[in-house]
C-alpha positions in Angstrom: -9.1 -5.1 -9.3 -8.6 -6.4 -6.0 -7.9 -9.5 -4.8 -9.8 -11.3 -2.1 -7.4 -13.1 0.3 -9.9 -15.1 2.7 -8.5 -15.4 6.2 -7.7 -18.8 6.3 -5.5 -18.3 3.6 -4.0 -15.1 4.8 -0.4 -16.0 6.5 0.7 -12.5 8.3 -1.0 -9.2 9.5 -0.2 -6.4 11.1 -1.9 -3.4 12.3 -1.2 -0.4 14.0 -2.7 2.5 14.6 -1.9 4.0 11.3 -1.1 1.4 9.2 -2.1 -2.5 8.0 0.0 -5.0 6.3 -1.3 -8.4 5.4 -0.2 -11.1 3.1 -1.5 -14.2 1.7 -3.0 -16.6 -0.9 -5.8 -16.2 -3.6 -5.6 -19.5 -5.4 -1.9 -20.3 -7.1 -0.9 -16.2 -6.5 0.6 -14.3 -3.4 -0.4 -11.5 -2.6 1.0 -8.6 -0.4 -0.6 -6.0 0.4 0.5 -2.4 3.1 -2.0 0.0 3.6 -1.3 3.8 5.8 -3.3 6.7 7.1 -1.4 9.6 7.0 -3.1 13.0 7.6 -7.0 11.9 6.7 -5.4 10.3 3.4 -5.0 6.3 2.9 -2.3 5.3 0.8 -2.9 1.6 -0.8 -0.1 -0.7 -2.2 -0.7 -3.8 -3.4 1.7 -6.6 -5.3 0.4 -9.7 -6.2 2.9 -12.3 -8.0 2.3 -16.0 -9.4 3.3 -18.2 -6.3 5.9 -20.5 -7.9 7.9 -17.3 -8.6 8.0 -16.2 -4.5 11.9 -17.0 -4.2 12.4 -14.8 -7.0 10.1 -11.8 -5.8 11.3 -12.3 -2.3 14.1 -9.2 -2.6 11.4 -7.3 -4.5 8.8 -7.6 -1.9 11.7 -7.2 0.6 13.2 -3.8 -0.8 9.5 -2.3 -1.0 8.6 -2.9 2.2 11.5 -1.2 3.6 11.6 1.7 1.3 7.9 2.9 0.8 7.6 6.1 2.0 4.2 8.3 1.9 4.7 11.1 0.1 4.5 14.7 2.4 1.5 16.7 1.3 3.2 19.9 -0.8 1.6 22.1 -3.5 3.7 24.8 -4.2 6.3 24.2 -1.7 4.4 24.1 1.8 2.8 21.6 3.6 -1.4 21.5 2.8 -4.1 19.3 4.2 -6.2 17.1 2.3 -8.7 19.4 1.3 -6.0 21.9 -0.1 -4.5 19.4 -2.2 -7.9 18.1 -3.6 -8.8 22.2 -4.0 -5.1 22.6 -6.0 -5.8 19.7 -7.8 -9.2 21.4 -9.1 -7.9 24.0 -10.2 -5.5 23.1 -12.2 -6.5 22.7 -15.8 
């Protein structure tokens, strides 16, 4: 389920033309949140930790951040559109 952060309670964002980070509140939890459009797909990722515990998910957050990567679209070794992968993913039983 996802989390409401309300904007006065949301503490960075960024956005780009392909991608949207934001991070905030929602109540006693933090939560952090990097969204990115790659090729007609959006990937989502979303962490969301008790507050009280932020020094300790700090490097967490930290290492994520800087090591997501979207995954490139492949089925069966070349490079497919949405619409492939979704057609691939049909088919197989």
């Amino acid at each position: 389920m996802r989390s409401r952060i309300s904007a006065k309670k949301a503490f960075a964002r960024k956005a780009t033309e392909t991608s949207c980070f934001e991070t905030g509140t929602n109540g006693d939890r933090i939560v952090w949140r990097r969204q990115r459009i790659e090729d007609g797909v959006l990937y989502f990722l979303q962490l969301e930790y008790p507050a009280a515990e932020k020094v300790a998910f700090d490097p967490v957050i930290e290492h994520v951040s800087r090591s997501w990567v979207v995954p490139k679209h492949e089925v069966g070794g070349h490079y497919c559109s949405p619409a492939e992968i979704m057609s691939a993913q049909a088919a197989t039983p």
